[in-house]
PQR file with spaces between the fields and no chain letter, atoms N, CA, C, O and H, PARSE charges and radii, in Angstrom:
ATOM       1  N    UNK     1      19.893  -21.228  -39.183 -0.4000 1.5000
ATOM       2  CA   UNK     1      19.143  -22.319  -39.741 -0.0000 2.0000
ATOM       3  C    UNK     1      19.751  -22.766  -41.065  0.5500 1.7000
ATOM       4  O    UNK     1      19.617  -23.902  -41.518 -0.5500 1.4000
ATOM       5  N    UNK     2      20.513  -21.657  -41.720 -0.4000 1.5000
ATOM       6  CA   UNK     2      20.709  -22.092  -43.182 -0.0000 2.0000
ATOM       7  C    UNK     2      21.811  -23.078  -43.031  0.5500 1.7000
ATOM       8  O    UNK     2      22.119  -23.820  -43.964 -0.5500 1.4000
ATOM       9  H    UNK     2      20.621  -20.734  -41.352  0.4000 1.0000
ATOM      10  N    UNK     3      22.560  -23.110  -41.595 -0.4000 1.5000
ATOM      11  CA   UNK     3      23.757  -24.106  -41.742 -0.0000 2.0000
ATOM      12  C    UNK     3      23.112  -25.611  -40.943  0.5500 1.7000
ATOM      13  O    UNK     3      23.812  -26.340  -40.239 -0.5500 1.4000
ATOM      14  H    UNK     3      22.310  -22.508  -40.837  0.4000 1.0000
ATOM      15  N    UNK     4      22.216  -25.756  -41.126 -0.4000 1.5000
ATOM      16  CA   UNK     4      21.289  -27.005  -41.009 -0.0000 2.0000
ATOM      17  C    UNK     4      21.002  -27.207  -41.914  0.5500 1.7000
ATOM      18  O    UNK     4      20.403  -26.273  -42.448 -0.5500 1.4000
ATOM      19  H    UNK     4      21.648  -25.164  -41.697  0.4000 1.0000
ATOM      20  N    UNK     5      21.173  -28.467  -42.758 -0.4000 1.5000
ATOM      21  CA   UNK     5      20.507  -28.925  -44.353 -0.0000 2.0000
ATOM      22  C    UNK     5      19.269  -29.105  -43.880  0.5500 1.7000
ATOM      23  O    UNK     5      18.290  -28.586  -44.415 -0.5500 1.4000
ATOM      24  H    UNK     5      21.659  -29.225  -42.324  0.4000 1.0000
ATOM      25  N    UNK     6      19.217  -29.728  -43.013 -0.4000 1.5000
ATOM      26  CA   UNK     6      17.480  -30.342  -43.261 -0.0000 2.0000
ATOM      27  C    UNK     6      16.030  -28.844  -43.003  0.5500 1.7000
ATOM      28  O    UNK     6      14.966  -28.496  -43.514 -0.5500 1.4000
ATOM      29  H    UNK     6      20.013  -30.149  -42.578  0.4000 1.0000
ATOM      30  N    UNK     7      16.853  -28.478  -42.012 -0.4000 1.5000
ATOM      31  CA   UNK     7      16.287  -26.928  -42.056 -0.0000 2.0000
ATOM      32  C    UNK     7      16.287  -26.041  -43.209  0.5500 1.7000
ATOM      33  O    UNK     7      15.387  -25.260  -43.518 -0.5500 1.4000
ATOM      34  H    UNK     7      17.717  -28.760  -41.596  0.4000 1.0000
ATOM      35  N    UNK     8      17.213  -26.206  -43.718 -0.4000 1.5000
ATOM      36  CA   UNK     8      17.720  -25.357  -44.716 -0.0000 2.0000
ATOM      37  C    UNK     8      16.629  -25.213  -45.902  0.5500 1.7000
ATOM      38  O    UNK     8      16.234  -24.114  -46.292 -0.5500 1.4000
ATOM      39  H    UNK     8      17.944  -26.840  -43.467  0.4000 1.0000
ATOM      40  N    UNK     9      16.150  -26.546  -46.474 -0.4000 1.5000
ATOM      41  CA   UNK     9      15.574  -26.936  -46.975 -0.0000 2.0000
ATOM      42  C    UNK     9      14.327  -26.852  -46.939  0.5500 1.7000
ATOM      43  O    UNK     9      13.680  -26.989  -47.978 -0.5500 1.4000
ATOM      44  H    UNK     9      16.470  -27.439  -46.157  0.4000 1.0000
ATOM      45  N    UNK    10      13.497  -26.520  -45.292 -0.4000 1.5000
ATOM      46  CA   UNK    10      12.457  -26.612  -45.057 -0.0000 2.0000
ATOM      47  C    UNK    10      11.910  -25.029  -44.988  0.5500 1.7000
ATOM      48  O    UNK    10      10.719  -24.723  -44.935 -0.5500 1.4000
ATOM      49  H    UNK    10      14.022  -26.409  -44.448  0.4000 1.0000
ATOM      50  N    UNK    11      12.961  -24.151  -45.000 -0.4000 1.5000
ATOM      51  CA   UNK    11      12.694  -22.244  -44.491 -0.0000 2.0000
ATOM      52  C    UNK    11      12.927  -21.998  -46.558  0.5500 1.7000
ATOM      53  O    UNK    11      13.708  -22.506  -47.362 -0.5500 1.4000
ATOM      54  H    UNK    11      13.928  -24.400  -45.043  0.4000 1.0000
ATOM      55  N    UNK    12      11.632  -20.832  -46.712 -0.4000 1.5000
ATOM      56  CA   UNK    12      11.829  -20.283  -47.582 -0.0000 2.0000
ATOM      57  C    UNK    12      12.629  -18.700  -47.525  0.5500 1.7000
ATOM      58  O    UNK    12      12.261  -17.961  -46.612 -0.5500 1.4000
ATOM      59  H    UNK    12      10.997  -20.419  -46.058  0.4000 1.0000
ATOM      60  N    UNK    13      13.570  -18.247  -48.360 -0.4000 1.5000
ATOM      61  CA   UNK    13      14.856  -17.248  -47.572 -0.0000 2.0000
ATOM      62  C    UNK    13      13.768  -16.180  -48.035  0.5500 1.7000
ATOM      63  O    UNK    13      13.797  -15.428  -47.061 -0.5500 1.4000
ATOM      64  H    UNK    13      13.869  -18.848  -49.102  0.4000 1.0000
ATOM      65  N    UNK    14      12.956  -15.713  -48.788 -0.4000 1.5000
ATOM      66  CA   UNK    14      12.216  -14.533  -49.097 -0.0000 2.0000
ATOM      67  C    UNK    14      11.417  -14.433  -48.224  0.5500 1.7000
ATOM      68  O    UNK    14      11.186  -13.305  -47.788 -0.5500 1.4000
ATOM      69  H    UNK    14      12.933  -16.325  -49.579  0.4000 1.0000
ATOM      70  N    UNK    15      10.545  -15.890  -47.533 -0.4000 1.5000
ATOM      71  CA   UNK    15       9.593  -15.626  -46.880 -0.0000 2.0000
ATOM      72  C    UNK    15      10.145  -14.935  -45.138  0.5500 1.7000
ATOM      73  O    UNK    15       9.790  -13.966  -44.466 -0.5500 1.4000
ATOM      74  H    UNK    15      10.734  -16.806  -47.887  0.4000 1.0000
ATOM      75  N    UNK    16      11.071  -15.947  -44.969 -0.4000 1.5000
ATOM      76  CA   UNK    16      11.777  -15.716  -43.703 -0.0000 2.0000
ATOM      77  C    UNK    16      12.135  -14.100  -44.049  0.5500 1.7000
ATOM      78  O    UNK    16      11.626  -13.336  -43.229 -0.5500 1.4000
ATOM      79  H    UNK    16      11.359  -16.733  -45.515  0.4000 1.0000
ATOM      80  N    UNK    17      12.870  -13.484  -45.045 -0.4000 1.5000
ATOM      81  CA   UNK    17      13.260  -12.055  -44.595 -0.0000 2.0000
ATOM      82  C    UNK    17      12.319  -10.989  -44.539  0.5500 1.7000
ATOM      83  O    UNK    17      12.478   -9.815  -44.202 -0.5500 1.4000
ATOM      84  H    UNK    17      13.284  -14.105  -45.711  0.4000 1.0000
ATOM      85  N    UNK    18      11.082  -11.746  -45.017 -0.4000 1.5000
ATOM      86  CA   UNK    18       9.689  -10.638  -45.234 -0.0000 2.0000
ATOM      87  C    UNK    18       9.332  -10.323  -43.438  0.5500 1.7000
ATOM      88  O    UNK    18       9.158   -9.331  -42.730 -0.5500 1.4000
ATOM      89  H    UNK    18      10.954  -12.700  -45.290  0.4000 1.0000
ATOM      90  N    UNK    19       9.347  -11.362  -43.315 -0.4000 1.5000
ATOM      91  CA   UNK    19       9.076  -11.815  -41.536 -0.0000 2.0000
ATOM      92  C    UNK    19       9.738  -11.113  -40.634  0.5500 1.7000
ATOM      93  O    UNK    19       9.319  -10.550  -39.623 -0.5500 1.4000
ATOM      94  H    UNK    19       9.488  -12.168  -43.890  0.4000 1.0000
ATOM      95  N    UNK    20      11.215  -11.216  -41.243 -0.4000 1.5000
ATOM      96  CA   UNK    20      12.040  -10.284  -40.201 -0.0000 2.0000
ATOM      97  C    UNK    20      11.779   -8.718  -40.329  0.5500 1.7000
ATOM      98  O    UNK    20      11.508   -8.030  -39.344 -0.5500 1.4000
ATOM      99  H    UNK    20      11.555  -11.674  -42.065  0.4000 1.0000
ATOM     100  N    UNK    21      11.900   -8.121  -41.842 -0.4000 1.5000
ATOM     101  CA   UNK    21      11.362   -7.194  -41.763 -0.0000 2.0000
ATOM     102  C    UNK    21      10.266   -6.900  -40.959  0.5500 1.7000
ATOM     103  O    UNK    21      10.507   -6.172  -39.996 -0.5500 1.4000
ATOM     104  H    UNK    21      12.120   -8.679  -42.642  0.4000 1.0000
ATOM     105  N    UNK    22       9.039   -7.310  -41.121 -0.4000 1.5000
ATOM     106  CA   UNK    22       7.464   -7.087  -40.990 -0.0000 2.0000
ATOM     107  C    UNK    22       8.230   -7.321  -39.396  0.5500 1.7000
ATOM     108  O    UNK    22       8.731   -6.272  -38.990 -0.5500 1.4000
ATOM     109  H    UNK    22       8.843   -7.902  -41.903  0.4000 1.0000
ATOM     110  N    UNK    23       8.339   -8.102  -38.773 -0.4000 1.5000
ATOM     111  CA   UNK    23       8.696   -7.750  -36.783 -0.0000 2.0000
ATOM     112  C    UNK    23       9.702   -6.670  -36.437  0.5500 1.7000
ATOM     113  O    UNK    23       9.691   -6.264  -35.275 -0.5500 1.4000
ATOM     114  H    UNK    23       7.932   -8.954  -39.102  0.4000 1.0000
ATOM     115  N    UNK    24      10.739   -6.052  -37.460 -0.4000 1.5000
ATOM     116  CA   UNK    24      11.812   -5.043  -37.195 -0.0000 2.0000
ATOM     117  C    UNK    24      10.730   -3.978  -37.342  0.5500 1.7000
ATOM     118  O    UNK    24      10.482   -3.171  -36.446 -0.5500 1.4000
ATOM     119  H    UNK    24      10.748   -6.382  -38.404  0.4000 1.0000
ATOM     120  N    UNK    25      10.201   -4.009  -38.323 -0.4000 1.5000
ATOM     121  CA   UNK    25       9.392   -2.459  -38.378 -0.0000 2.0000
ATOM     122  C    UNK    25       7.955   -2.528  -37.355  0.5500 1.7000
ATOM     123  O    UNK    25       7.174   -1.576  -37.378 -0.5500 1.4000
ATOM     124  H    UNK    25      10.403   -4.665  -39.050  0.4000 1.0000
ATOM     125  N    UNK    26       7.727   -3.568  -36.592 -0.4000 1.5000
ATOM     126  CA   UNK    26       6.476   -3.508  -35.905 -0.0000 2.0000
ATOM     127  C    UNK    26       7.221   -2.938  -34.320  0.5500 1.7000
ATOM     128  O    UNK    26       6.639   -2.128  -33.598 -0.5500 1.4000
ATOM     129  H    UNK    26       8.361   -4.341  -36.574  0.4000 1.0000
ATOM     130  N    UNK    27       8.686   -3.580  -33.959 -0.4000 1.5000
ATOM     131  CA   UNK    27       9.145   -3.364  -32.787 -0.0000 2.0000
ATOM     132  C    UNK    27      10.096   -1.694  -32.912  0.5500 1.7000
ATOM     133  O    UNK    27      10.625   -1.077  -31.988 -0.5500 1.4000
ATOM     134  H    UNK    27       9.159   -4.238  -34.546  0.4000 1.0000
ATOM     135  N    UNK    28      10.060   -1.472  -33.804 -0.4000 1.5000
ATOM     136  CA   UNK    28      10.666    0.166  -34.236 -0.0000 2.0000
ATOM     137  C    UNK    28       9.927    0.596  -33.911  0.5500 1.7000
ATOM     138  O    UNK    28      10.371    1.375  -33.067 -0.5500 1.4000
ATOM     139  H    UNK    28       9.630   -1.973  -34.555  0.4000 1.0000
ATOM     140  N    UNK    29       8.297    0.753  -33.987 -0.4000 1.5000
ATOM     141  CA   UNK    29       7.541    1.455  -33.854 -0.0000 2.0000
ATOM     142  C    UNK    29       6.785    1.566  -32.633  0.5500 1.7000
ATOM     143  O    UNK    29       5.842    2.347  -32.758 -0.5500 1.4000
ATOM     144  H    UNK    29       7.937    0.120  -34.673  0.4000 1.0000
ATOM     145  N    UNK    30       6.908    0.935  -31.264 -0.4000 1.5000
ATOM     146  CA   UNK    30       7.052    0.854  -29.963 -0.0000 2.0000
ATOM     147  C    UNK    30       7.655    2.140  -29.152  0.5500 1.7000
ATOM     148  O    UNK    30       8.793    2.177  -28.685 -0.5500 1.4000
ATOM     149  H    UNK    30       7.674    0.300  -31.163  0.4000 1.0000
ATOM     150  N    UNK    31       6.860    3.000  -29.085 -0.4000 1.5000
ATOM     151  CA   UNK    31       7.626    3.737  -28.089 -0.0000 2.0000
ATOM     152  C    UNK    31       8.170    3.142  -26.315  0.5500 1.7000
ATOM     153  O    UNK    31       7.582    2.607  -25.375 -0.5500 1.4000
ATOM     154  H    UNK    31       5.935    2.969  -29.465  0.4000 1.0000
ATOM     155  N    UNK    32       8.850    3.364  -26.441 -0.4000 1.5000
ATOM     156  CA   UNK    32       9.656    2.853  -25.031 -0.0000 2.0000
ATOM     157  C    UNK    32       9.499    3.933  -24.152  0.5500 1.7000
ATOM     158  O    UNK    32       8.855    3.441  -23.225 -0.5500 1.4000
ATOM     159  H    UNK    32       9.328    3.798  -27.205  0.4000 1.0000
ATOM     160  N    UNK    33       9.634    4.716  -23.977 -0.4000 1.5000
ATOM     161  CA   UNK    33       9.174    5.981  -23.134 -0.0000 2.0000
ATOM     162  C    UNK    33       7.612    5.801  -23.161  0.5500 1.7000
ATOM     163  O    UNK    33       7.376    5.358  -22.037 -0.5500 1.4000
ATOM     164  H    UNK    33      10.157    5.116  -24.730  0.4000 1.0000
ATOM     165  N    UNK    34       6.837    5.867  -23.597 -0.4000 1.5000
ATOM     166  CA   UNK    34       5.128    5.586  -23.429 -0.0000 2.0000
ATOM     167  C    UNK    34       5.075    4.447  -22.767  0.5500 1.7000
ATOM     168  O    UNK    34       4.516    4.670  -21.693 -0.5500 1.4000
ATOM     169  H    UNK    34       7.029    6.226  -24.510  0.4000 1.0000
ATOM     170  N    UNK    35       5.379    3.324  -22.868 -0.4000 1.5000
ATOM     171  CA   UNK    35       5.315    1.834  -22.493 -0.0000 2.0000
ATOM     172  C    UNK    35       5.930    2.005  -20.621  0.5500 1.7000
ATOM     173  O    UNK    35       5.532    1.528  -19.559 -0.5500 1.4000
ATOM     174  H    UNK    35       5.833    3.143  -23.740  0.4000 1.0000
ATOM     175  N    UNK    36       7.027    2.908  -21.000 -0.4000 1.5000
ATOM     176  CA   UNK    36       7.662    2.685  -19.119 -0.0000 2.0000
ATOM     177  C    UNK    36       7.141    3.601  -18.414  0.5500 1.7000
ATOM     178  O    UNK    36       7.445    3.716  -17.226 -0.5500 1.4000
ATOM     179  H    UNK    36       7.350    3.296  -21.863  0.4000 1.0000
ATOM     180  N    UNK    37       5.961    4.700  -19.225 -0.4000 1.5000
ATOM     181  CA   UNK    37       5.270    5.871  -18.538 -0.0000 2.0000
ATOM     182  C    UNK    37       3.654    5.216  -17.844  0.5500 1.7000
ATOM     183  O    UNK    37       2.955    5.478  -16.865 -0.5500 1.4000
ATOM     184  H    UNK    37       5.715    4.607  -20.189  0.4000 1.0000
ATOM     185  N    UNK    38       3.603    4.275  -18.964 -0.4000 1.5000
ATOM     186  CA   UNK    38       1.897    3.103  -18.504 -0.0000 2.0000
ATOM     187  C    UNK    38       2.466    2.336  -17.399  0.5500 1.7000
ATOM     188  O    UNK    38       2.073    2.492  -16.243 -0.5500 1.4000
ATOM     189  H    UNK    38       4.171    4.062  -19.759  0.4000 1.0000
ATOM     190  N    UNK    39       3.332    1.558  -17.708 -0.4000 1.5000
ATOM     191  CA   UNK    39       3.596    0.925  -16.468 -0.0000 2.0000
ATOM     192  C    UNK    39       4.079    1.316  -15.162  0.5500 1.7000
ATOM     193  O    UNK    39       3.945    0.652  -14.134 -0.5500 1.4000
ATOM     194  H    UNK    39       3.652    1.431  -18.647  0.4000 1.0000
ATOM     195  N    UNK    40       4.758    2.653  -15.289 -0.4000 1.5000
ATOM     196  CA   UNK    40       4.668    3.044  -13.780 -0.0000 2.0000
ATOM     197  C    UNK    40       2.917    3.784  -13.145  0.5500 1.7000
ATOM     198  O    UNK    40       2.391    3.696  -12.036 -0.5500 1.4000
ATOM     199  H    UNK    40       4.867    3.193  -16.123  0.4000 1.0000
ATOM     200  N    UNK    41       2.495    4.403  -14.291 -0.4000 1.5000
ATOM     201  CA   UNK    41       1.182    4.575  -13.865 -0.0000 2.0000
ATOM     202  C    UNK    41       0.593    3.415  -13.058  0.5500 1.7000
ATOM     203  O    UNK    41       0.226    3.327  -11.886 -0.5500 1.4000
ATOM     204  H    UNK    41       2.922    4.476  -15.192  0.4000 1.0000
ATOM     205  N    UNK    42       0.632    2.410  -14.255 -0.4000 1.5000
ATOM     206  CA   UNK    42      -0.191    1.230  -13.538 -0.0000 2.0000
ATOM     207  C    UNK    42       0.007    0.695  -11.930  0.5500 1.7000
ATOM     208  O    UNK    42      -0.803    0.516  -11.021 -0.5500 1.4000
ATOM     209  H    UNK    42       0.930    2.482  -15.207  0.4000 1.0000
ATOM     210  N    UNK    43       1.270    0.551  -12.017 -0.4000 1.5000
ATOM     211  CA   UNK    43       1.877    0.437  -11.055 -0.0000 2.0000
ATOM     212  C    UNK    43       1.597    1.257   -9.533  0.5500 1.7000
ATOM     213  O    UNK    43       1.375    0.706   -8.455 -0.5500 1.4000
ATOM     214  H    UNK    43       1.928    0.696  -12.756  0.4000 1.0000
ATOM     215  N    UNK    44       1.700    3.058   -9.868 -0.4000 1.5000
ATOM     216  CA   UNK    44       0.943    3.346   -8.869 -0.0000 2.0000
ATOM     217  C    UNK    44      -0.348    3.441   -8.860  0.5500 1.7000
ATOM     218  O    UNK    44      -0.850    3.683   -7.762 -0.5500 1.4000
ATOM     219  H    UNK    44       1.881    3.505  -10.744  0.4000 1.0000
ATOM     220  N    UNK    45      -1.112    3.312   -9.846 -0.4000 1.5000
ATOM     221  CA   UNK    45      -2.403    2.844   -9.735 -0.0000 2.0000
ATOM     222  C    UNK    45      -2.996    2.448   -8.990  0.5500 1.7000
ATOM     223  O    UNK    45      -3.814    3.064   -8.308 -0.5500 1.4000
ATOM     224  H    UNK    45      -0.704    3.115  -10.738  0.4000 1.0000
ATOM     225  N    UNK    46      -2.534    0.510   -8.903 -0.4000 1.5000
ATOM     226  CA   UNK    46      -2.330   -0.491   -8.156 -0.0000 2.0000
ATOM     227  C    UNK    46      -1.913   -0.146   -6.641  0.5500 1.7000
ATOM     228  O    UNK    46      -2.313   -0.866   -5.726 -0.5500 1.4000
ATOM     229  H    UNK    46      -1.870    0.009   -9.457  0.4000 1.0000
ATOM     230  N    UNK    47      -1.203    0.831   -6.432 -0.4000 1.5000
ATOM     231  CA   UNK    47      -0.683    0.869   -5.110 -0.0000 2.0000
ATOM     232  C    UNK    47      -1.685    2.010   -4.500  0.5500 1.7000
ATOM     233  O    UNK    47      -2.065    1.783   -3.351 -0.5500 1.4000
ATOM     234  H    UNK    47      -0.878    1.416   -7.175  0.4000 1.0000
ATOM     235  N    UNK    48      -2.076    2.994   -5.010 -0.4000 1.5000
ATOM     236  CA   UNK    48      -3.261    3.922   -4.696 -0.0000 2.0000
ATOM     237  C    UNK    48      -4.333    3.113   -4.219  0.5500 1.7000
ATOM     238  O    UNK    48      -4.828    3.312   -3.109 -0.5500 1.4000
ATOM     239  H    UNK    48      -1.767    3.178   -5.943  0.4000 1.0000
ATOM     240  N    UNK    49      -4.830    1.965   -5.199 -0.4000 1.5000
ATOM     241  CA   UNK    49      -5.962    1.012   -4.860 -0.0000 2.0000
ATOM     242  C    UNK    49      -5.932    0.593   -3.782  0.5500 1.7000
ATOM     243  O    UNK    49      -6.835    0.698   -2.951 -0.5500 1.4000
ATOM     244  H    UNK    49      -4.428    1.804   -6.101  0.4000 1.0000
ATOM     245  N    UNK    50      -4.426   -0.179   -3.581 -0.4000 1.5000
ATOM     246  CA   UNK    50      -4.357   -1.203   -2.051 -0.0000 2.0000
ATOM     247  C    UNK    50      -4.656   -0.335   -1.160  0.5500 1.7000
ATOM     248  O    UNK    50      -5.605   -0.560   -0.409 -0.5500 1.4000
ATOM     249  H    UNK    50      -3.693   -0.264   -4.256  0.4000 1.0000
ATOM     250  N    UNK    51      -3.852    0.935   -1.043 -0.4000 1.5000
ATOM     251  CA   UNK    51      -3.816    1.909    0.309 -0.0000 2.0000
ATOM     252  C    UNK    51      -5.229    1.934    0.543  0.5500 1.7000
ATOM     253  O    UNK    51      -5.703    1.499    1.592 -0.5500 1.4000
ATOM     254  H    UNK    51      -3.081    1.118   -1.653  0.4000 1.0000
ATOM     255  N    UNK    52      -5.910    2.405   -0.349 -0.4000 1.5000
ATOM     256  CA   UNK    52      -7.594    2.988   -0.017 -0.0000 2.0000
ATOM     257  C    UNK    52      -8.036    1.521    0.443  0.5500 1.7000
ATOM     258  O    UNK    52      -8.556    1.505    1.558 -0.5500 1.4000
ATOM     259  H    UNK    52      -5.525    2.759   -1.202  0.4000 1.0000
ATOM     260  N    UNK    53      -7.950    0.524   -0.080 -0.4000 1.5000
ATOM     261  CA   UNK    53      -9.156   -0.621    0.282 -0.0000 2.0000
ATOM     262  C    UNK    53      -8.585   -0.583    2.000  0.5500 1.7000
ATOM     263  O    UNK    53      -9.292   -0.377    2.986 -0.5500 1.4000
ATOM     264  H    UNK    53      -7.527    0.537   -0.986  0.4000 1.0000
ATOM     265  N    UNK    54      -6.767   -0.909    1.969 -0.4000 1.5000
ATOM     266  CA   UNK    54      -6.738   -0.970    3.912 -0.0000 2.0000
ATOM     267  C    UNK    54      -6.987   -0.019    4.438  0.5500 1.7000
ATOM     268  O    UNK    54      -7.519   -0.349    5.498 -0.5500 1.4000
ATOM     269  H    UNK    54      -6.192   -1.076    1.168  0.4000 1.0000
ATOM     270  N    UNK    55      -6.924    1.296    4.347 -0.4000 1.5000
ATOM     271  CA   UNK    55      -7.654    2.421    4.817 -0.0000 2.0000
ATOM     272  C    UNK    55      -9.326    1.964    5.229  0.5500 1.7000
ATOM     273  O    UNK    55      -9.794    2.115    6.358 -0.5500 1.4000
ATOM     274  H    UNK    55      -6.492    1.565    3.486  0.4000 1.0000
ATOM     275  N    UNK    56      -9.802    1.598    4.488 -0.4000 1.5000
ATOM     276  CA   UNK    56     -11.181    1.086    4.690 -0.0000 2.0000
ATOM     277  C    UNK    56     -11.392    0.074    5.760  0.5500 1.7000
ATOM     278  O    UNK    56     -12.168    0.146    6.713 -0.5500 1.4000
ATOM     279  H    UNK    56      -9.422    1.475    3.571  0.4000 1.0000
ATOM     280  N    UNK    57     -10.568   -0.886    5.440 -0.4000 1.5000
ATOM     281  CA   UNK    57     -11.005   -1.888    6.457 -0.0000 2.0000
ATOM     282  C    UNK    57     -10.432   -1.387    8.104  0.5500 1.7000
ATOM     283  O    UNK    57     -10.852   -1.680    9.223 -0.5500 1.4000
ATOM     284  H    UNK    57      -9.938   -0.945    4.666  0.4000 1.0000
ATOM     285  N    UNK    58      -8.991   -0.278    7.523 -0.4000 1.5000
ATOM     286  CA   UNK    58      -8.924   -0.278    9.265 -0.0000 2.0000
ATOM     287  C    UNK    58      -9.705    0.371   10.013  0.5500 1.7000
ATOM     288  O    UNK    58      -9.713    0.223   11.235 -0.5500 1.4000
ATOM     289  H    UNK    58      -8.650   -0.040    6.613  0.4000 1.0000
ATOM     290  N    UNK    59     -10.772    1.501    9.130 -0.4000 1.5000
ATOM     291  CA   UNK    59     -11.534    2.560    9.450 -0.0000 2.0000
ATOM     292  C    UNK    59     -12.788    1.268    9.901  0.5500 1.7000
ATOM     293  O    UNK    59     -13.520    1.405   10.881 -0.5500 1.4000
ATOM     294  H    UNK    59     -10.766    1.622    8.138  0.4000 1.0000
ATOM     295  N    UNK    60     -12.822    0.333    9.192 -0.4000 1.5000
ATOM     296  CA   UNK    60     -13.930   -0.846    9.378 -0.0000 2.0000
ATOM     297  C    UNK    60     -13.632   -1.622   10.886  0.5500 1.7000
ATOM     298  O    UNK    60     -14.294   -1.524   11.919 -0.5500 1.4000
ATOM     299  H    UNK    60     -12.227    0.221    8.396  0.4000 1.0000
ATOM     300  N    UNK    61     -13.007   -2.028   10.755 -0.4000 1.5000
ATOM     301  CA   UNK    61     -12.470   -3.132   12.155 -0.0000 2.0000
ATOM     302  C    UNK    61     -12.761   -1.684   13.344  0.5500 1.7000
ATOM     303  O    UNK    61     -13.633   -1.762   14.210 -0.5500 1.4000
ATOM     304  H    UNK    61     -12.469   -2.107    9.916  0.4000 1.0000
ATOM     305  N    UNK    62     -12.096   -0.750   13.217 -0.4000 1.5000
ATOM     306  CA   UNK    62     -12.188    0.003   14.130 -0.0000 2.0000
ATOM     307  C    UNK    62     -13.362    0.519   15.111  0.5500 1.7000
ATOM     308  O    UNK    62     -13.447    0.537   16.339 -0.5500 1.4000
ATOM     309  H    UNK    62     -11.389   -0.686   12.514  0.4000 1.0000
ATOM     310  N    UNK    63     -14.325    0.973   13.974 -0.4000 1.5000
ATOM     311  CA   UNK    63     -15.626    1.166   14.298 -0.0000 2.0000
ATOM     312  C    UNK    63     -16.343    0.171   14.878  0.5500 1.7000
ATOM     313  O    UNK    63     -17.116    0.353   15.818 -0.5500 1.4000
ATOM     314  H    UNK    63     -14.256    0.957   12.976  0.4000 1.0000
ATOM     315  N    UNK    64     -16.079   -1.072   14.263 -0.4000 1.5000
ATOM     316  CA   UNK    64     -16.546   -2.324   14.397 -0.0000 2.0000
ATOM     317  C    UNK    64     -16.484   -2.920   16.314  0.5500 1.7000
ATOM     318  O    UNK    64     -17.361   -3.387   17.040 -0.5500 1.4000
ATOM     319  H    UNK    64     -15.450   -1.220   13.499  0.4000 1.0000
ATOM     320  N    UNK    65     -15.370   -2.680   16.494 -0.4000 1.5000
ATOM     321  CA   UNK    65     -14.922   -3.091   18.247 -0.0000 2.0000
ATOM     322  C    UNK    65     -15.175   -1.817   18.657  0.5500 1.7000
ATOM     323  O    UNK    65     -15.445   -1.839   19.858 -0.5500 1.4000
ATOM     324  H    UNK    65     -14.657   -2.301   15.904  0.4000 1.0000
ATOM     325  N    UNK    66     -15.215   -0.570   18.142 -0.4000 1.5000
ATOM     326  CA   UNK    66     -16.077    0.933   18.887 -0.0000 2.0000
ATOM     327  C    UNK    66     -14.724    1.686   19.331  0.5500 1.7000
ATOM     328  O    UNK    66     -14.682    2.372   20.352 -0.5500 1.4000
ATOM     329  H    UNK    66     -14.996   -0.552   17.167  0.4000 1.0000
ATOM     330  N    UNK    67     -13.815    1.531   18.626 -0.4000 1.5000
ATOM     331  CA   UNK    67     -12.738    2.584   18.905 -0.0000 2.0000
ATOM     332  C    UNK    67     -12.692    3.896   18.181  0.5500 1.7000
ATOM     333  O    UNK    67     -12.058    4.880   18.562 -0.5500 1.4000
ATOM     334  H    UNK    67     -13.849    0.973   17.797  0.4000 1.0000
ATOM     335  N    UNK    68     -13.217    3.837   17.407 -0.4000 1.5000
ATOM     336  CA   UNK    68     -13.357    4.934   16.555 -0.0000 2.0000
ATOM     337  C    UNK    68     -14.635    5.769   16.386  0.5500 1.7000
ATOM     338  O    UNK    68     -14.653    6.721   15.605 -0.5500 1.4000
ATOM     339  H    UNK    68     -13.732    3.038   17.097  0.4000 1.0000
């Protein structure tokens, strides 16, 4: 931005590096191992859920026409 005048002009350089700091130290502090341990949870979560609901319905339809 600083090699844009008109930009240049419009960014304050203390405020802008407070900023960068304040997001470097918020994304440092992100564990990445916790974050890819939730999302595979979630993930099979989600897939535990589906199985049981079609489990249900096939146990449903089944009974339903008297095969089961």
């Amino acid at each position: 931005m600083a090699q844009n005048p008109r930009l240049a002009a419009r960014t304050d350089p203390g405020a802008t590096q407070a900023e960068f700091e304040r997001a470097r130290s918020y994304l440092a502090g992100i564990d990445i191992k916790d974050r890819r341990k939730g999302q595979i949870l979630s993930v099979l979560g989600s897939v535990a859920f589906d199985l049981l609901v079609v489990t249900i319905l096939v146990i449903t339809v089944l009974r339903w026409r008297g095969l089961a």
